[in-house]
C-alpha positions as CSV (number, residue, x, y, z in Angstrom):
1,X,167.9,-92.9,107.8
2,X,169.0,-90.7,110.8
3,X,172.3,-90.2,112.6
4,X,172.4,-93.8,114.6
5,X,175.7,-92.0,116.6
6,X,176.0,-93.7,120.2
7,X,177.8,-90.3,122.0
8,X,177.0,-87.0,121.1
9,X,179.9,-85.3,119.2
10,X,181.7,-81.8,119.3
11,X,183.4,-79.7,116.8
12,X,187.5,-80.1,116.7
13,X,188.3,-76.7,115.6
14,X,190.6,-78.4,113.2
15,X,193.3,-79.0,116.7
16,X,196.3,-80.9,115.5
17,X,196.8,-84.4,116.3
18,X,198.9,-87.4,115.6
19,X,197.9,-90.6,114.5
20,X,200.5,-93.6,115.5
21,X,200.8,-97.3,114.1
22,X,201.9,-99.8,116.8
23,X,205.6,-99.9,114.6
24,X,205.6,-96.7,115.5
25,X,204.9,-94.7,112.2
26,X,203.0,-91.7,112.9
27,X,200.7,-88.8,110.8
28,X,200.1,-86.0,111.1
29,X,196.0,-84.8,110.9
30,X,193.2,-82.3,111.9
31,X,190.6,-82.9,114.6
32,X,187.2,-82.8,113.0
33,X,185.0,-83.9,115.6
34,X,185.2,-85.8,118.5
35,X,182.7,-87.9,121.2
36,X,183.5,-90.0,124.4
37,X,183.5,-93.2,121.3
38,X,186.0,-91.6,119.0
39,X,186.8,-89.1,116.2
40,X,186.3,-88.0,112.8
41,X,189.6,-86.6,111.4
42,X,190.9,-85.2,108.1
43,X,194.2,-87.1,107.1
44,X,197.5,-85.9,105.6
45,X,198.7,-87.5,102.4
46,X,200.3,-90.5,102.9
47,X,198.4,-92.3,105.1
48,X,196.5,-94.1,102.7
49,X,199.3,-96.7,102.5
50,X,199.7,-97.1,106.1
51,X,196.8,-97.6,108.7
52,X,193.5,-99.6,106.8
53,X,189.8,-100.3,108.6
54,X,190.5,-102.8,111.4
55,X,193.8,-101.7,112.3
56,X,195.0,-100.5,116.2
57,X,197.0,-97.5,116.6
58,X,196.7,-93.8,119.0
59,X,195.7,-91.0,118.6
60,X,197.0,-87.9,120.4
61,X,195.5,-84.7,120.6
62,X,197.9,-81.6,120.5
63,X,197.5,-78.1,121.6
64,X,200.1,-74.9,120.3
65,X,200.2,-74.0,124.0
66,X,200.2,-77.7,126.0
67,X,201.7,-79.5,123.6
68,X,200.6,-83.1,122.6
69,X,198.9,-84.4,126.2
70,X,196.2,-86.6,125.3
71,X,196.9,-90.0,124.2
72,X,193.9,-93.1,123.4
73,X,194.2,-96.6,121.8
74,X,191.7,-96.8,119.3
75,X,190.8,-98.6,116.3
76,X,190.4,-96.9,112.5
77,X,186.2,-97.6,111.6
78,X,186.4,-95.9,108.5
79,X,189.0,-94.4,105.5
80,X,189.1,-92.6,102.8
81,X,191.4,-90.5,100.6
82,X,191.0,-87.4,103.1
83,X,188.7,-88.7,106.2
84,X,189.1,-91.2,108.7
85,X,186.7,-92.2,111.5
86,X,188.7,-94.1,114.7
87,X,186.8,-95.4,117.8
88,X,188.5,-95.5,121.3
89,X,189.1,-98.4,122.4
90,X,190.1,-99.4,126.5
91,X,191.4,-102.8,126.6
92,X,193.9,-103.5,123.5
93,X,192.3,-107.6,124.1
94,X,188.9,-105.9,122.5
């Protein structure tokens, strides 16, 4: 079975980003990859007890030089102990 990806998907470079719960708890992780759809990240430890498959949160992307700029609503597809997969969403009524 082949790669069944909707967007084509380019290399994080490991870039810094935050993760955020809608009560506002936030994580830190590393960009992996990431398409127009959403991301493949590696999580830092203690996560695992917070955001589950199904749940909403954002994700912002940070640069050392711009700061953290880029901010999406999106919703975690997949988890694991050190990998998570989160798809953008648009319209939080989704």
């Amino acid at each position: 079975m082949g790669d069944q990806r909707q967007y084509t998907r380019m290399k994080g470079d490991s870039a810094n980003c935050i993760l955020m719960e809608l009560d506002g708890s936030s994580y830190r992780a590393l960009l992996e990859n990431i398409s127009i759809g959403g991301a493949f990240i590696k999580v830092s430890e203690g996560i695992q007890n917070g955001l589950q498959v199904g749940d909403e949160c954002t994700f912002t992307l940070c640069s050392d030089s711009n700061g953290c700029t880029s901010r999406h609503f999106c919703r975690v597809v997949r988890h694991d102990a050190a990998n998570m997969g989160i798809q953008f969403i648009t319209n939080r009524d989704q």
